[in-house]
C-alpha positions, 0 to 999 in steps of 0.5 A: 307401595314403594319407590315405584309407586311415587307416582300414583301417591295422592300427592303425586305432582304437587310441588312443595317449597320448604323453607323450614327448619328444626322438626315441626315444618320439615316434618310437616314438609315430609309427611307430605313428601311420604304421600307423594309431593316433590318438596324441595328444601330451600337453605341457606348456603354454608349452614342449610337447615340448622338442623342438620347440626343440632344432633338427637343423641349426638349421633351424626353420618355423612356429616348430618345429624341422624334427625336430619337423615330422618326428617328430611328423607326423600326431599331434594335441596335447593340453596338460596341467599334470600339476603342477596337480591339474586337470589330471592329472585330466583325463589320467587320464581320457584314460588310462582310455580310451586303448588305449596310454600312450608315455613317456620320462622319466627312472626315478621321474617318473612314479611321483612324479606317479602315472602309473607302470604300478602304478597306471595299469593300476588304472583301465586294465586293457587299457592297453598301457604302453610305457616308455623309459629311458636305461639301464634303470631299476636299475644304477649306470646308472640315473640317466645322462641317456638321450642318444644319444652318451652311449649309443653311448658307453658301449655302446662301438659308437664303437670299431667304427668308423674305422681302428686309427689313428683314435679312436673314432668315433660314427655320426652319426645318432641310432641309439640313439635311433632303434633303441629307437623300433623295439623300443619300437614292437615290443613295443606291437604285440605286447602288443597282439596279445596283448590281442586274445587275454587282453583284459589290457594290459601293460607293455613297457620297453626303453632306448637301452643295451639297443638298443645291446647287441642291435646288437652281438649277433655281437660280443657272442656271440663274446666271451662264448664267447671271452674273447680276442675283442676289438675290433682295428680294422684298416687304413686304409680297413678298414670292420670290424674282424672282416672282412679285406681288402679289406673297406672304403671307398678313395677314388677320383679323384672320390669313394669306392668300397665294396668288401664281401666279394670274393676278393682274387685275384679283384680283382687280376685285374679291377683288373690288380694282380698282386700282389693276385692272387698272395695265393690263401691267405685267411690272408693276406687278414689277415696282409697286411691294410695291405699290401692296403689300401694296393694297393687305395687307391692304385690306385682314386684314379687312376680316377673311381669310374664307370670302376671301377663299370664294371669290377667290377660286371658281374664281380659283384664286392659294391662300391658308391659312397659318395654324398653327401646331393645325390647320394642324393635326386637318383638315380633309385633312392632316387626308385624307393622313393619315401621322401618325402612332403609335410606340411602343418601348418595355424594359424588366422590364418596360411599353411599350412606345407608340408614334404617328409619321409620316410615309414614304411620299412614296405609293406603289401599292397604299398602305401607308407603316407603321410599329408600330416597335419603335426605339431600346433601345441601345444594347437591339439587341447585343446579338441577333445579335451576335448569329445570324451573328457571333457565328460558323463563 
C-alpha cells in the first residue's frame, strides 16, 4: 500500500497541525501521517524543529539530522512566528480547519500564546487536541525537562535491568519517548472516532512518565497488592529479576544465547549437565539461581551459538541468539518483515536525497504501508499552504 494508496489510508483526509519537536510529538504526528493524515510541521523560522539539529550518532544529510529524516517523513512544513501577532494569526486560521493539533511543549506554553485547548477548541469545536508533556501538567514533577533518561530515570524502569551486581541500567532506545508516541497517537484516534460519532473534538493528554508506569503494569500491581514486592535483581546473566534460572543472556564462544522459561532439568538433559538435571524442585530454580547461572555460563561459552541452537530448538526449548545490529538487517527474517523503505527529500536547486529507513510496524488488509515522501525542508510548504488555507478567507 504505497504512495498510490494514500487515499485509501484510514486517516485519509484528516489534516493534523504539528507543533512539536525532539521525538515523542513527531512520532506520534507521523504514526498518524503513515496511516494516511496530511500533517503539516508548524516551526519557527530560522531553526524549525530543534530536532533537525540534535543528531542520533552525529549523522547528518541535506543539512538535518538522520532522526529528523526519519521522524519527520512524508510531512509537509510550515514556518510561523507564533511571537509575531502576523503570524499567529495566520495559524490560527490553520487551526480552525485543521482536523488535529499535536503539541509538546512544556506545561504553560501554549496557554501564554493563546493555543491551549480552552481557547482553541472556541474557533474549533471539532479540533481533536493531543497534548504531551514530560510528567504530566500538575505534581512537584510538573516543571522537569521531559527527556528520555530522565524519564526512565525517574520512573525507575533502569533498576529492572542488568544483574544484582550492576548499577542501574537505562534502555538504550529513546522508550519514553518512543511509547508516549504510541499512546498519544492512540487516543487521537480514538477521540476521532468518537467525533465521528458526537461531531465534538476533545482533548487527549498523555506524558513520557505515564508511559513509563503503564510499561511496568505487572510490577507496579503487584506492589500495590503486596507492599513486600520489591525489585531484587538476580544473577549474573539473569535477564529479569521476577523470573528464576535459567531466565537470561549467557555468552557463548562466539556470541550470546537467550534462554526464556524452560525447566532446568529439561536443559541439563539436553545440554549433558547432570547437575541441572538433578534440580526437579521449582523452588530451587530460585533458591540456587547463581548456582544455575553459572553452570549454564560456563558451559554454553565452550560451543559456538549455532551448535547449541541446533541442540535446543529442535527439543523446543524458548531460546534465541542475541544479534548484532549488521547481523539483524543481513538476515533473511528481518528481510521477510520487509521493515525498510526508501525516501526521498527534494530542494530546488540541489540533488534529490535518498534515505532507507523503517516503515510503520503496522499492516492493513495484509498490506505493509510505505511512502517514498522525505521530511520537508523547513518552510519549503509555506507558501503553498498559505494560497491553499489562507488567501480569499
Amino acid at each position: 500500500m504505497g504512495e498510490n494508496a494514500m487515499n485509501e489510508r484510514p486517516l485519509a483526509g484528516y489534516l493534523v497541525l504539528d507543533f512539536s519537536q525532539f521525538l515523542a510529538g513527531p512520532v506520534a504526528a507521523l504514526r498518524l501521517a503513515d496511516l494516511g493524515a496530511r500533517v503539516i510541521k508548524i516551526e519557527r523560522p530560522g531553526a524549525g524543529d530543534l530536532g533537525r539539529s540534535l543528531a542520533f550518532a552525529g549523522l547528518q544529510a541535506d543539512g538535518d539530522t538522520l532522526s529528523f529524516h526519519a521522524m519527520n517523513r512524508g510531512k509537509e512544513s510550515f514556518v510561523a512566528d507564533l511571537k509575531d501577532d502576523a503570524g499567529l494569526a495566520e495559524v490560527r486560521r490553520l487551526v480552525e480547519q485543521a482536523d488535529v493539533l499535536i503539541q509538546n511543549f512544556r506545561p504553560g506554553v501554549m496557554e501564554r500564546i493563546g493555543l491551549d485547548y480552552e481557547r482553541v477548541r472556541e474557533i474549533n469545536p471539532r479540533l481533536v487536541y493531543g497534548s504531551l508533556s514530560g510528567y504530566g501538567t500538575t505534581g512537584p514533577w510538573r516543571d522537569l525537562p521531559g527527556q528520555d533518561l530522565l524519564a526512565q530515570s525517574v520512573s525507575g524502569l533502569p533498576w529492572l535491568s542488568g544483574s544484582g551486581a550492576d548499577g542501574p541500567v537505562p534502555v538504550g532506545l529513546a522508550l519514553a519517548d518512543s511509547i508516549a508516541s504510541c499512546h498519544l497517537a492512540h487516543g487521537i484516534t480514538a477521540l476521532l472516532l468518537r467525533r465521528e460519532r458526537t461531531g465534538v473534538g476533545g482533548l487527549v493528554e498523555t506524558s513520557l512518565m505515564e508511559g513509563m508506569f503503564d510499561l511496568q503494569f505487572e510490577l507496579l500491581t503487584a506492589h500495590l497488592h503486596d507492599p513486600e514486592v520489591v525489585v531484587q535483581r538476580g544473577a549474573q546473566y539473569s535477564a529479569h529479576a521476577f523470573l528464576p534460572a535459567p531466565y537470561g543472556i549467557y555468552p557463548t564462544k562466539d556470541g550470546y544465547l537467550a534462554l526464556a522459561m524452560n525447566p532446568v532439568p529439561r536443559l541439563g538433559e539436553l545440554l549433558e549437565l547432570p547437575e541441572l538435571a538433578d534440580l526437579t524442585d521449582p523452588a530451587t530454580w530460585w533458591s540456587q539461581q547463581r548456582r544455575i547461572t553459572e553452570l549454564l555460563a560456563d558451559h554454553l561459552r565452550t560451543k559456538e551459538t549455532t551448535h547449541w541452537l541446533d541442540i535446543l530448538v529442535p527439543a523446543d526449548v524458548w531460546c534465541a541468539p542475541v544479534h548484532t545490529l549488521p547481523e539483524i538487517v543481513q538476515h533473511k527474517g528481518f528481510q521477510a518483515l520487509r521493515m525498510t523503505q526508501q525516501i526521498t527529500r527534494s530542494r530546488d536547486g540541489a540533488p534529490p536525497v535518498t534515505l532507507q529507513t523503517t516503515r510503520t510496524p503496522l499492516r492493513i488488509d495484509g498490506e505493509v504501508l510505505t511512502n517514498p515522501a522525505g521530511a520537508p525542508v523547513l518552510g519549503a510548504d509555506t507558501d503553498r499552504i498559505r494560497a491553499e488555507f489562507l488567501e480569499d478567507r
